[in-house]
C-alpha positions as a Markdown table, in Angstrom:
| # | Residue | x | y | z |
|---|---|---|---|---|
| 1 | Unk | -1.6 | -44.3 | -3.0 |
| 2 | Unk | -5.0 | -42.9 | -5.0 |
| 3 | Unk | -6.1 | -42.0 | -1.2 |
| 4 | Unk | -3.5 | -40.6 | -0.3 |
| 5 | Unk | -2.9 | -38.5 | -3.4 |
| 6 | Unk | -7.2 | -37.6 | -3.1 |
| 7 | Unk | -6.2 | -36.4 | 0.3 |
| 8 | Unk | -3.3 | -34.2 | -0.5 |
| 9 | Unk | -5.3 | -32.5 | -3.2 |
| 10 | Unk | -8.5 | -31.6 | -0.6 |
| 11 | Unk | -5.9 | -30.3 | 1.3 |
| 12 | Unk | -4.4 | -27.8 | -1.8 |
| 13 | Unk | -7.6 | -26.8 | -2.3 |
| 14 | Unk | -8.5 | -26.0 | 1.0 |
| 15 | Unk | -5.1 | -24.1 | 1.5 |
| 16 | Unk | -5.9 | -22.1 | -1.8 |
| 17 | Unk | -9.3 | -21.4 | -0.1 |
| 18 | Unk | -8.1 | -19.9 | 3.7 |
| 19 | Unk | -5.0 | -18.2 | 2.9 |
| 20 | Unk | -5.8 | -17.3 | -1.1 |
| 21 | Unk | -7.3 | -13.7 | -2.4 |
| 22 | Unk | -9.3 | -14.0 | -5.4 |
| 23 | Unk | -8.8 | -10.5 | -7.8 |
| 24 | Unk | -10.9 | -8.6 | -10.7 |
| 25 | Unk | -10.5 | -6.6 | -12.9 |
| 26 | Unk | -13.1 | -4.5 | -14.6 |
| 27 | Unk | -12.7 | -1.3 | -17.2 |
| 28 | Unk | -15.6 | 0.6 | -16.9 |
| 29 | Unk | -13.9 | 3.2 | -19.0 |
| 30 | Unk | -13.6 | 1.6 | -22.2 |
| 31 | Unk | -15.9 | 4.1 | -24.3 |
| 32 | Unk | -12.7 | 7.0 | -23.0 |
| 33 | Unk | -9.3 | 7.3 | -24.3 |
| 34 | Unk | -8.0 | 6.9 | -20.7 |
| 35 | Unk | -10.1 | 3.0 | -21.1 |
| 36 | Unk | -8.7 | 2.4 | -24.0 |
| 37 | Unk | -5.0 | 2.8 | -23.2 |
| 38 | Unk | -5.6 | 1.0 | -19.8 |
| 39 | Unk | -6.4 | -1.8 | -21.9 |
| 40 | Unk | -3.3 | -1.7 | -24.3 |
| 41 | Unk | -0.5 | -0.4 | -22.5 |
| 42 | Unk | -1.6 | -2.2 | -19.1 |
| 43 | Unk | -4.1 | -5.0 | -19.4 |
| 44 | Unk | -6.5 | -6.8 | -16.9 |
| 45 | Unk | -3.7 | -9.7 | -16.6 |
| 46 | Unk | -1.0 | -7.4 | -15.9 |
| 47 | Unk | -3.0 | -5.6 | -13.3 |
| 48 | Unk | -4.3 | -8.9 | -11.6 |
| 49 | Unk | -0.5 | -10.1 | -11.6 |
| 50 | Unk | 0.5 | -6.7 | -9.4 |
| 51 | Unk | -2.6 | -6.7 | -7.2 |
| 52 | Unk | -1.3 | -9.9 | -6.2 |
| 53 | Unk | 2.3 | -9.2 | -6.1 |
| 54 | Unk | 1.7 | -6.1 | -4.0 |
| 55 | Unk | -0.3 | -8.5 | -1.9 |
| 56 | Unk | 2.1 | -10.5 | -1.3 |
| 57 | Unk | 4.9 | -7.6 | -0.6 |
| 58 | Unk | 2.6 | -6.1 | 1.8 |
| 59 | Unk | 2.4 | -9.1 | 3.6 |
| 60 | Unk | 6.4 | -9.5 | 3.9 |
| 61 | Unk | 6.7 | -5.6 | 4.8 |
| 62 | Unk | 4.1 | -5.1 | 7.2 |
| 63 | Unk | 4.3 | -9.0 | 8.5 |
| 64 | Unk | 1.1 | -10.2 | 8.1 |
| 65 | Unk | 2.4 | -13.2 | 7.4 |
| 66 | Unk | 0.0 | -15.3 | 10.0 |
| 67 | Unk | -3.5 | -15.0 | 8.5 |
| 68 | Unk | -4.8 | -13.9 | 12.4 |
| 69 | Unk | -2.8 | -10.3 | 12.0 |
| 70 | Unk | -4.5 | -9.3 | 8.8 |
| 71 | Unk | -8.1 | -8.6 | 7.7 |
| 72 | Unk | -9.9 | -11.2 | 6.4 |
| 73 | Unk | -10.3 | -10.4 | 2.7 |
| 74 | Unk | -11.2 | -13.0 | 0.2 |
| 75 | Unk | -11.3 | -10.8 | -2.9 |
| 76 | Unk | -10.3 | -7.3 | -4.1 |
| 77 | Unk | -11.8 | -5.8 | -7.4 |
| 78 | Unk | -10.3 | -3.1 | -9.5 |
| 79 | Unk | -12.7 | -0.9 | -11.3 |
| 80 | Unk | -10.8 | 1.3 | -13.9 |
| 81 | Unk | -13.6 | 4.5 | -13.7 |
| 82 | Unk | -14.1 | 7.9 | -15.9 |
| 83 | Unk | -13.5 | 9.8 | -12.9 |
| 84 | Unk | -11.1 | 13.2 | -11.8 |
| 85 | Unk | -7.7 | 12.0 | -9.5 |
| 86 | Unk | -5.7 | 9.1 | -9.4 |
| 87 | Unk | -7.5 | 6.4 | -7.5 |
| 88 | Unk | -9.1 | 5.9 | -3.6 |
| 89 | Unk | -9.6 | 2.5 | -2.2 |
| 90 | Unk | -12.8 | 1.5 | -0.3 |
| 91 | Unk | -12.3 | -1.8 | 1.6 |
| 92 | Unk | -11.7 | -4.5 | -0.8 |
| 93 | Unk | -12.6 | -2.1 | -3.7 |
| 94 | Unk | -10.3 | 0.2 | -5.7 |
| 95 | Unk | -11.0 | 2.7 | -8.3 |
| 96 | Unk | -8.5 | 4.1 | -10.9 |
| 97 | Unk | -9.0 | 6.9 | -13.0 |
| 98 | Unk | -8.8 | 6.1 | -16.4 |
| 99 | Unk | -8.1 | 9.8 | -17.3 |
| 100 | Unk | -5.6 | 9.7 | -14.8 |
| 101 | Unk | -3.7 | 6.5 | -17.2 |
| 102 | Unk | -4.5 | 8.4 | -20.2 |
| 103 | Unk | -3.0 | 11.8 | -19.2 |
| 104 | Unk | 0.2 | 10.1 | -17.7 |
| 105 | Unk | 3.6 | 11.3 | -19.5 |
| 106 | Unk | 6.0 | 8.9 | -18.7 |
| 107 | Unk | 6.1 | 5.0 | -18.0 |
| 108 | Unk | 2.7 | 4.8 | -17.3 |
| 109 | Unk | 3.0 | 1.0 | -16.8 |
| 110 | Unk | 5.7 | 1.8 | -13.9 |
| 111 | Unk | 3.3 | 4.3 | -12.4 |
| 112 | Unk | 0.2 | 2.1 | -12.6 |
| 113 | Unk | 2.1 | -0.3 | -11.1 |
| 114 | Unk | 3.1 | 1.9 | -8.1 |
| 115 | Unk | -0.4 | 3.2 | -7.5 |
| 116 | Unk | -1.6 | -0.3 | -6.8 |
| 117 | Unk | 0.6 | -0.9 | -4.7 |
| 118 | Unk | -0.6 | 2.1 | -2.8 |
| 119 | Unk | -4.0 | 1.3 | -3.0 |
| 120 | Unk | -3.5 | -2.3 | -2.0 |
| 121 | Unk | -1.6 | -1.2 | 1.3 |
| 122 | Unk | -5.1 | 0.4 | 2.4 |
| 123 | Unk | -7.0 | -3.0 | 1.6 |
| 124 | Unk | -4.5 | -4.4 | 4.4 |
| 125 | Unk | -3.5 | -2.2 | 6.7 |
| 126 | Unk | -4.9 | -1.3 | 9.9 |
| 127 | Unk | -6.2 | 2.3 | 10.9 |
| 128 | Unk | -6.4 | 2.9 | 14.5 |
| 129 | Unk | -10.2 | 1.6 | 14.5 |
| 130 | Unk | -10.3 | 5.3 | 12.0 |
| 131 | Unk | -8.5 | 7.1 | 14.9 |
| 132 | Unk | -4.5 | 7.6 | 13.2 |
| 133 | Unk | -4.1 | 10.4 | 11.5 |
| 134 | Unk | -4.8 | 10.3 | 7.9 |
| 135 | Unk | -1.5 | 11.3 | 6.7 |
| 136 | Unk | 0.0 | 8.5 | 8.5 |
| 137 | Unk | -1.8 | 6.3 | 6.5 |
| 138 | Unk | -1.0 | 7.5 | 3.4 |
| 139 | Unk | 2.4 | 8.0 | 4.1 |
| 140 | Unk | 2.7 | 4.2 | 5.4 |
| 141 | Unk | 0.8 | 3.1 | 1.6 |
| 142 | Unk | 3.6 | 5.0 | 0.3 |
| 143 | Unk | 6.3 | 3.8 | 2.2 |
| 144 | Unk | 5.3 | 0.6 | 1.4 |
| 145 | Unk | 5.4 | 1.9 | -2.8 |
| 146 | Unk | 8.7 | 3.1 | -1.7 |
| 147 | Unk | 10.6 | 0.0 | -0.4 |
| 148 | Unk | 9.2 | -1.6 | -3.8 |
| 149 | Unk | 11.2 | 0.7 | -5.5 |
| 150 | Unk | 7.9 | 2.3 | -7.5 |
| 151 | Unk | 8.4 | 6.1 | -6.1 |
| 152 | Unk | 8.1 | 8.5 | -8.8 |
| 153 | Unk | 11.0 | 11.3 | -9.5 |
| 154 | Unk | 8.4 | 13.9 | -8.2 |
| 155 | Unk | 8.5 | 12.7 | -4.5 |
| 156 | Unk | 10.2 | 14.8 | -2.3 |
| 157 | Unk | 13.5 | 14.1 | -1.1 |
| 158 | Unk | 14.3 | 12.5 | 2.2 |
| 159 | Unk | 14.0 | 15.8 | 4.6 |
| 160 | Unk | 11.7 | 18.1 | 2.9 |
| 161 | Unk | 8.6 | 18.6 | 4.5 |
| 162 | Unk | 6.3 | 20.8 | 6.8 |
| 163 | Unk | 5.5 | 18.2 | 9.5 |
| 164 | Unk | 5.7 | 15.0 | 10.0 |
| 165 | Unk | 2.2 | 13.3 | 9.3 |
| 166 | Unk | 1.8 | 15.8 | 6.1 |
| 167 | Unk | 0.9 | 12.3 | 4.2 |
| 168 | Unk | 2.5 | 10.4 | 1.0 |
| 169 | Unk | 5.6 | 11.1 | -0.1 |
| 170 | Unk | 6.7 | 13.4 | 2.6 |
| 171 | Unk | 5.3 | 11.0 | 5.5 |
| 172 | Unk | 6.8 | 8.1 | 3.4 |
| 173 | Unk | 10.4 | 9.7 | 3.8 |
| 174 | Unk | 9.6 | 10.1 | 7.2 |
| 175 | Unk | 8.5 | 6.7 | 8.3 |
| 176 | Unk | 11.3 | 5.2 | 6.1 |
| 177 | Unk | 14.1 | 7.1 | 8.5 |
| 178 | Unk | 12.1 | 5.8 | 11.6 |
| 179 | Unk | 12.7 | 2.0 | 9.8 |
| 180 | Unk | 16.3 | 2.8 | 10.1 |
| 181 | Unk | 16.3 | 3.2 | 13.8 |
| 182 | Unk | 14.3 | 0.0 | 14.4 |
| 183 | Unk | 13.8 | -2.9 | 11.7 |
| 184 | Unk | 10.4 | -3.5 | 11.6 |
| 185 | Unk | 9.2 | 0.0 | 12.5 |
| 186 | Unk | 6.7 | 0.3 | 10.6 |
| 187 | Unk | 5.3 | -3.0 | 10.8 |
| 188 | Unk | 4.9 | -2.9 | 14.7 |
| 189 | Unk | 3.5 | 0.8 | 14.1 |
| 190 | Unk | 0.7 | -0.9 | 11.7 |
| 191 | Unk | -0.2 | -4.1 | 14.3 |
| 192 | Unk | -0.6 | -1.5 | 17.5 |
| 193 | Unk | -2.9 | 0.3 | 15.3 |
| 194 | Unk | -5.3 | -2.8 | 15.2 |
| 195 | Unk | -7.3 | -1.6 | 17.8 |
| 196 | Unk | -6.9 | 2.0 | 18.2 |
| 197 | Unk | -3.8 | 5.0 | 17.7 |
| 198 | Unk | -2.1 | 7.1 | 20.0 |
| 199 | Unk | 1.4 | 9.0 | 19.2 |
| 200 | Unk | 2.7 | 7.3 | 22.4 |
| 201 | Unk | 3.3 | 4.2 | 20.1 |
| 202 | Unk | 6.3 | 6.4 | 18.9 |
| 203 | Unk | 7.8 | 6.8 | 22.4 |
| 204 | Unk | 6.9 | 2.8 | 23.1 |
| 205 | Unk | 8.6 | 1.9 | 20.2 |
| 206 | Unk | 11.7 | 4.1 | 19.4 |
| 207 | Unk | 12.4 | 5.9 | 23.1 |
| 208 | Unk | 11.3 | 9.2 | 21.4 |
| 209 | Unk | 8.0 | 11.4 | 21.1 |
| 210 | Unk | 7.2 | 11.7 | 17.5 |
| 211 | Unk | 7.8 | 15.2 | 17.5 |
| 212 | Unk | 11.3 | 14.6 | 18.6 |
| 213 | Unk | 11.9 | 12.1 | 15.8 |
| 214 | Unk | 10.6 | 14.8 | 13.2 |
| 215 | Unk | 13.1 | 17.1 | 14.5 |
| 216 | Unk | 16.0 | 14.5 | 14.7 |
| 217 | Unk | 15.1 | 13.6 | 10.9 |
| 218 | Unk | 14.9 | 17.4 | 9.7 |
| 219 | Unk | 18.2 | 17.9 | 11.5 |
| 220 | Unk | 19.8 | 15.1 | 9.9 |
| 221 | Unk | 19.1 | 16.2 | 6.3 |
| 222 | Unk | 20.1 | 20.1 | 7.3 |
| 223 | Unk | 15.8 | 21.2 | 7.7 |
| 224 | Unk | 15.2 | 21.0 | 4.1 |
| 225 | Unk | 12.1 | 22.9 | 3.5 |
């Protein structure tokens, strides 16, 4: 029974090892106002328990559930930084600006929360090998912040826009109509752009050039500008 029991817990922590992520949390900012409210109105814990969440959401969204479809990250490190803007993500690493928390109006906990989750759709998701347009990226990290219900009031509503890989919120709105057609949309969109991008992945995957769907979605919601 001691064996068996010996061998069951080797394999927990071997499980823990392949398939877990490992997170930190570090406020260089602590000397700023914007530091100092990170600390109290956030937390380290709090923020390690929605890197991990968002994680995990990501996963589900995007279905990366088999480890061989996703990156191979063992740890991602937030750095809470002195710095202008909201927060970037480089590989496994993302900043947030502490002046950024400090200046927020609002729930900044609920906005924190929803940048993360942002930021932790670019530590997972695939980029076309750097060849998709950059405002499909962003709008995919935010229509991932979207369907966990963490878009701000601000965002534009669904149909406003100039084009349809404008980025964020407008992108976001875009990609979340495409869903509609297809379940899963967006998730097949990310695994084709593994290896490289093209807008024919549209046309393979709803019928339709993506130009076409832009002009379907702005006709839908009367070409709000």
């Amino acid at each position: 029974m001691i064996k068996h029991v010996l061998c069951f817990l080797v394999f927990l922590h071997a499980f823990h090892r392949t398939h877990g992520v490992e997170y930190s949390v570090t406020n260089k900012a602590l000397s700023t106002p914007g530091g100092v409210a990170f600390r109290d109105k956030i937390g380290a814990d709090y923020a390690k328990r929605t890197l991990d969440s968002a994680t995990q959401f990501i996963w589900r969204v995007l279905q990366l559930n088999n480890p061989g479809d996703r990156k191979s990250v063992q740890k991602v490190s937030l750095f809470v930084d002195d710095m202008d803007g909201v927060a970037y993500t480089s590989n496994d690493q993302i900043h947030l600006s502490a002046r950024y928390v400090g200046n927020y109006q609002g729930d900044v906990k609920r906005e924190v929360s929803g940048v993360l989750y942002h930021e932790m759709v670019h530590v997972w998701q695939w980029n076309g090998n750097g060849g998709a347009p950059g405002g499909l990226i962003e709008g995919i990290a935010d229509f991932v912040r979207l369907k966990a219900n963490y878009a701000p009031s601000h965002w534009v509503k669904a149909g406003q826009g100039q084009k349809w890989d404008q980025g964020y919120d407008v992108t976001a709105r875009f990609l979340d109509y495409c869903n509609t057609l297809k379940g899963g949309f967006v998730a097949q969109l990310n695994k084709l752009m593994r290896n490289g991008y093209s807008d024919q992945y549209f046309v393979q995957l709803l019928g339709k050039p993506v130009d076409q769907l832009w002009r379907d979605y702005k006709a839908k919601y009367g070409n709000i500008a």
